[in-house]
C-alpha positions in Angstrom: -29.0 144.8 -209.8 -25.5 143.4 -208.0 -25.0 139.8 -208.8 -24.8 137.7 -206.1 -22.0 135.9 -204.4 -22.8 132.9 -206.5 -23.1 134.1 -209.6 -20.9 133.0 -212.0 -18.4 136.8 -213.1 -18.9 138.0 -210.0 -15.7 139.9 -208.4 -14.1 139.0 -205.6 -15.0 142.3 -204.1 -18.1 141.3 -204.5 -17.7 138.4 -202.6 -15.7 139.9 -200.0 -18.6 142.6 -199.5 -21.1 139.7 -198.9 -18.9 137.5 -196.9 -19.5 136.0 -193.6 -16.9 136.2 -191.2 -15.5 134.8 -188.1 -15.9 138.0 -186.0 -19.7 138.6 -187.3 -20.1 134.7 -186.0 -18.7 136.0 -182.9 -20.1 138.7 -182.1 -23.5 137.6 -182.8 -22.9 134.1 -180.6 -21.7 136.1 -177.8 -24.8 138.7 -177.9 -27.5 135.3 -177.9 -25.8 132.6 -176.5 -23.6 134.1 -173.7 -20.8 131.9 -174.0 -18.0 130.9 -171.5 -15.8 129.9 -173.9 -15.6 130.5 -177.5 -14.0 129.9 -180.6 -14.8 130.7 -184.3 -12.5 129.3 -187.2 -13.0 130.2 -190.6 -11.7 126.9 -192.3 -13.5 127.8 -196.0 -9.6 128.2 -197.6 -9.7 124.0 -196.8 -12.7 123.8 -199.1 -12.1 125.8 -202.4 -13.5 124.0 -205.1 -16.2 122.1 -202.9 -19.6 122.2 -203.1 -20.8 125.9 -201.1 -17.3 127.6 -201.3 -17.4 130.9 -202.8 -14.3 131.4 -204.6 -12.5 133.7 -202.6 -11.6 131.4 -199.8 -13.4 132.6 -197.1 -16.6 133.4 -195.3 -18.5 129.8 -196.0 -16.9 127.2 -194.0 -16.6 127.8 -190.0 -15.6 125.7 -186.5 -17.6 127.0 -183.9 -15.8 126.0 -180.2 -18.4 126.9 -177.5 -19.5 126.6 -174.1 -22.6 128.1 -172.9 -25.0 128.0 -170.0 -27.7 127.8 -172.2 -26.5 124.3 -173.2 -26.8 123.0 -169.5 -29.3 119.9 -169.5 -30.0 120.5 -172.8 -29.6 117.9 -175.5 -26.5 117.8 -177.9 -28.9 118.3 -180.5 -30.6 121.7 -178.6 -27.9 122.9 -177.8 -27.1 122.7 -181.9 -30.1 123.9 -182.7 -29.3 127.1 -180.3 -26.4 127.7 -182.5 -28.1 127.2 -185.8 -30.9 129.4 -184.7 -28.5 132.1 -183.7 -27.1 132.2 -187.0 -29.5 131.5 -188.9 -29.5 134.9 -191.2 -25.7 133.9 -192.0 -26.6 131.6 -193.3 -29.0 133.2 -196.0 -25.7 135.3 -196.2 -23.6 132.6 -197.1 -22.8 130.8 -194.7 -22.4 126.9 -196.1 -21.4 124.5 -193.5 -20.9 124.8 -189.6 -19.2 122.5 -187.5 -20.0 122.9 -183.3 -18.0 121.3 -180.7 -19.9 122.0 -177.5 -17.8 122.1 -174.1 -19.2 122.0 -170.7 -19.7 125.2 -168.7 
């Protein structure tokens, strides 16, 4: 059995073959969510050594910049929960923490 990302020995390639990344978060956004506008940032270097980071620097901490038209009338927190839904499996991937700014549409 492969060891997971979290286990303590395991490679960076091993890692890097289970990371999250900023395209994936992308992709996936734009395919549910049908944004105007958006922006993914993988900030996980700023959080080596913190609680969810994986070691290798990337692929656990991301900055999510979107507009949608989805969002319209909806509630800051719906709209939220829109993301999170949408990404849910990345996070079961990895995926630690996700900051969204919202914009209008």
């Amino acid at each position: 059995m492969n060891p997971s990302p979290d286990t303590p020995g395991a490679d960076a390639a091993s890692h890097a073959a289970n990371a999250v990344t900023a395209a994936a978060i992308e992709a996936r956004l734009r395919q549910r969510l049908q944004p105007t506008e958006l922006q993914v940032i993988d900030e996980s270097h700023q959080h080596a050594g913190h609680a969810g980071a994986n070691g290798t620097g990337f692929g656990t901490h991301f900055r999510v910049h979107i507009a949608s038209p989805l969002f319209l009338g909806a509630s800051r927190v719906s709209a939220h929960r829109l993301v999170y839904d949408a990404l849910r499996d990345f996070f079961d991937a990895g995926l630690h923490a996700l900051a969204i700014e919202l914009k209008q549409s």
